[in-house]
N, C-alpha and C positions, 0 to 999 in steps of 0.2 A: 646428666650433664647437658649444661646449655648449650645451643650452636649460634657463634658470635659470628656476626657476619659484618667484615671490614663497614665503617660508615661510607667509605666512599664507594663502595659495592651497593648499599641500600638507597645512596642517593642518588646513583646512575640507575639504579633500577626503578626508582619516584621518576625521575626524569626520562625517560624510556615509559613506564605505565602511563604519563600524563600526554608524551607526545601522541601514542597510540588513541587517547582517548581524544587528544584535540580533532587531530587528523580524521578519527572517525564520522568527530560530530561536522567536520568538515566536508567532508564527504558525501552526507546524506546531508549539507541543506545544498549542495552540487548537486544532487542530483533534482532538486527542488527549484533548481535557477530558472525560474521563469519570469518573465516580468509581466507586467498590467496586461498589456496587447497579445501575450499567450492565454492569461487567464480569461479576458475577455473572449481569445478564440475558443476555449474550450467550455466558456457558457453558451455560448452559440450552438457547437457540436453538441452538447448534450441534451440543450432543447431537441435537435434534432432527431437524434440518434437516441438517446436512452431513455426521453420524459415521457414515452410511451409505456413503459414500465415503471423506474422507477420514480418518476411524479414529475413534475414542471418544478415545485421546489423540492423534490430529494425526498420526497416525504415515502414514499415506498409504496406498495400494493398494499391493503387494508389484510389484517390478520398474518403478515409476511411472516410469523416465525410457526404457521399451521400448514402443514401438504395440501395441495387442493386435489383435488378428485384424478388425477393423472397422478399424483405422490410426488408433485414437485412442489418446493416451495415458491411463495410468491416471491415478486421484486422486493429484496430487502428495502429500506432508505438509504441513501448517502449522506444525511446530515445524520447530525450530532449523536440521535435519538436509537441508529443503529449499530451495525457491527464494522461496518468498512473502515472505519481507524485501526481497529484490531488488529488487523494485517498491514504487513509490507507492501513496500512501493515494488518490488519486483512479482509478488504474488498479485496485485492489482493489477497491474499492467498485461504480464501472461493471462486472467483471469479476461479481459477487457479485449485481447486483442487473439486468445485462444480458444475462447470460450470456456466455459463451467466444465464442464463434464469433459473435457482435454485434459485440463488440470488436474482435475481432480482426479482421474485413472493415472497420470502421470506419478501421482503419489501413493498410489495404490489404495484408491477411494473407488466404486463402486455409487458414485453418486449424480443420480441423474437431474444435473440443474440448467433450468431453464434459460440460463446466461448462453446467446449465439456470441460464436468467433466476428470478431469484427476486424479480420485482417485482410479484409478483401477492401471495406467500406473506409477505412482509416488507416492513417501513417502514425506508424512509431511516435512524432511529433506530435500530432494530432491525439493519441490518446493519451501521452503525456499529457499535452493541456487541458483533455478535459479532467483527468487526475487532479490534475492543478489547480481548477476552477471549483470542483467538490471539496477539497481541503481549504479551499481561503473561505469555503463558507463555516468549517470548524472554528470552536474557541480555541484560544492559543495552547492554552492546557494540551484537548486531544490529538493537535498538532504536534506538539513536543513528543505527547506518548506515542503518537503512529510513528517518526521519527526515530522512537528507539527503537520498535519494533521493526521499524526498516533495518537498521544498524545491523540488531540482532541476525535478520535473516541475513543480510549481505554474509557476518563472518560465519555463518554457519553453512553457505555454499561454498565459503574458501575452505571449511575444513571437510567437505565433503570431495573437493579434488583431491 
């Protein structure tokens, strides 16, 4: 036997999955609100702060997905070519402002990476922008995808409360 379900139950339930979905995608380009003169700051910070690692353009350490002789990996890249779209804007940011190997015991990883806490050296603000200035140099494509992938994480910390 089939289960019918009133049309006005299945169209309040369209309109309820679609506000969810709007709201979501609203959500994560909020969290992405930054305009010219943030991005600009956080090209700045990053020459500073990261191009010692990972490259003056984002280009990473040479051979970065091979352990080097301490067993850690090199500076991945933050353009295109690497994995930092992969992830969340909330796994980036803790990663950026906790360091590697904080995180990554946090989640029950055993992994010793070369990424220092920069929560002493920068403000919340501050490494949001530089987030922000690494993503405007992505194509729009793995913007959109790191974007879900932010999504994703956000509701998957709500259903972890």
């Amino acid at each position: 036997m089939a289960v019918r379900i009133p049309l006005a139950t299945a169209g309040g339930a369209l309109i309820v999955a679609l506000q969810v979905l709007l709201g979501a995608a609203t959500a994560v380009r909020g969290q992405d609100a930054t305009g010219p003169a943030d991005i600009a700051e956080g090209e700045r910070l990053c020459s500073e702060f990261c191009a010692s690692c990972h490259g003056a353009d984002l280009e990473g350490q040479t051979d970065w997905r091979s352990p080097d002789a301490d067993g850690r990996l090199p500076a991945p890249p933050h353009d295109d070519t690497g994995h930092t779209w992969h992830h969340g804007e909330h796994l980036l940011f803790d990663y950026t402002k906790l360091g590697g190997k904080t995180v990554m015991a946090a989640q029950g990883l055993d992994f010793d990476s070369g990424m220092p806490a920069f929560a002493e050296e920068l403000s919340d603000q501050e490494i949001r922008n530089i987030l922000a200035f690494i993503k405007s140099t992505w194509p729009e494509r793995l913007r959109e995808m790191q974007a879900i992938r932010t999504e994703a994480e956000r509701l998957l910390d709500q259903a972890d409360r």
